[in-house]
C-alpha positions in Angstrom: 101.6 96.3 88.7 98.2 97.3 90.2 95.2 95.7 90.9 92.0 97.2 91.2 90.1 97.0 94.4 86.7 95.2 94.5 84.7 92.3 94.7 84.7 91.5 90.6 85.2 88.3 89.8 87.6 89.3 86.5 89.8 92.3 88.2 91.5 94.6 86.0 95.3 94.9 86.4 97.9 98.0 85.3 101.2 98.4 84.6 102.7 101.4 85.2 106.0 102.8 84.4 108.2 104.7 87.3 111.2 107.0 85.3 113.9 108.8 87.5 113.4 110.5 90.3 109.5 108.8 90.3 111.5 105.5 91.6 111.4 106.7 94.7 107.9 107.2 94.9 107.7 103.4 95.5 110.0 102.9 98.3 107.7 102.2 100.9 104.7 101.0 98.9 103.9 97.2 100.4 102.2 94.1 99.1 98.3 94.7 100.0 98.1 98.3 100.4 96.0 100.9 98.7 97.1 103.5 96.6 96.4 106.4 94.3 98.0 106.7 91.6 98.0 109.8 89.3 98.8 109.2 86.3 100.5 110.3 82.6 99.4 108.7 79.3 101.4 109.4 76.7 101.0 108.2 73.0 104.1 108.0 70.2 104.5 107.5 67.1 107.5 105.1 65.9 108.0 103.7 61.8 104.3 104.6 61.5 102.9 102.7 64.3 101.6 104.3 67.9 102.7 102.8 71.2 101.0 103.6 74.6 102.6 104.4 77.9 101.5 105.1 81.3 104.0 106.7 83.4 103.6 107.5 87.2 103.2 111.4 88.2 102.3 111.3 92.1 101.2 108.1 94.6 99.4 108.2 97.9 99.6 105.5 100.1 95.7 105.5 101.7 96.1 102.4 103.6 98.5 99.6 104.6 97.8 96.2 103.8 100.1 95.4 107.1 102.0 92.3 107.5 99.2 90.0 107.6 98.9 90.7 103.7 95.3 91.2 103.7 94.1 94.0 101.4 92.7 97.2 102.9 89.2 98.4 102.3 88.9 100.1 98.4 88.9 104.3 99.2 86.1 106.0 97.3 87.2 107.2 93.9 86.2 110.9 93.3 85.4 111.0 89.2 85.5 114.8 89.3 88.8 115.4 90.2 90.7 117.4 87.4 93.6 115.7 85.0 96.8 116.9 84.5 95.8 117.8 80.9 
């Protein structure tokens, strides 16, 4: 699961699925640190009703949390970078 990065009171939280080889993309990935995740939605249709998934394409460790687990400073989002559709 991730958490977003800031000082909201209410933070948002994701779950995000990891298939096959994209397991491995975790190892490593530490309480506390900061990623970016690129992402795959996917919506399907099963016995007429749709389900949502999000599915893990790429992840960047930016910072470590280190061992102290104390969250790392939030990296600054670029909102014009392009999607994979």
């Amino acid at each position: 699961m991730l958490e977003e990065v800031s000082d909201k009171e209410y933070k948002s939280s994701l779950m995000i699925e990891f298939f096959k080889d994209k397991i491995e993309l975790a190892n490593g990935v530490n309480m506390g640190d900061t990623v970016k995740v690129y992402l795959n939605p996917r919506a399907k249709e099963y016995n007429g009703k749709r389900y949502n998934g999000i599915s893990c394409r790429k992840l960047d460790t930016i910072a470590q949390g280190g061992s102290k687990g104390g969250a790392a400073a939030p990296a600054a989002y670029d909102d014009n970078e392009d999607l994979p559709f």
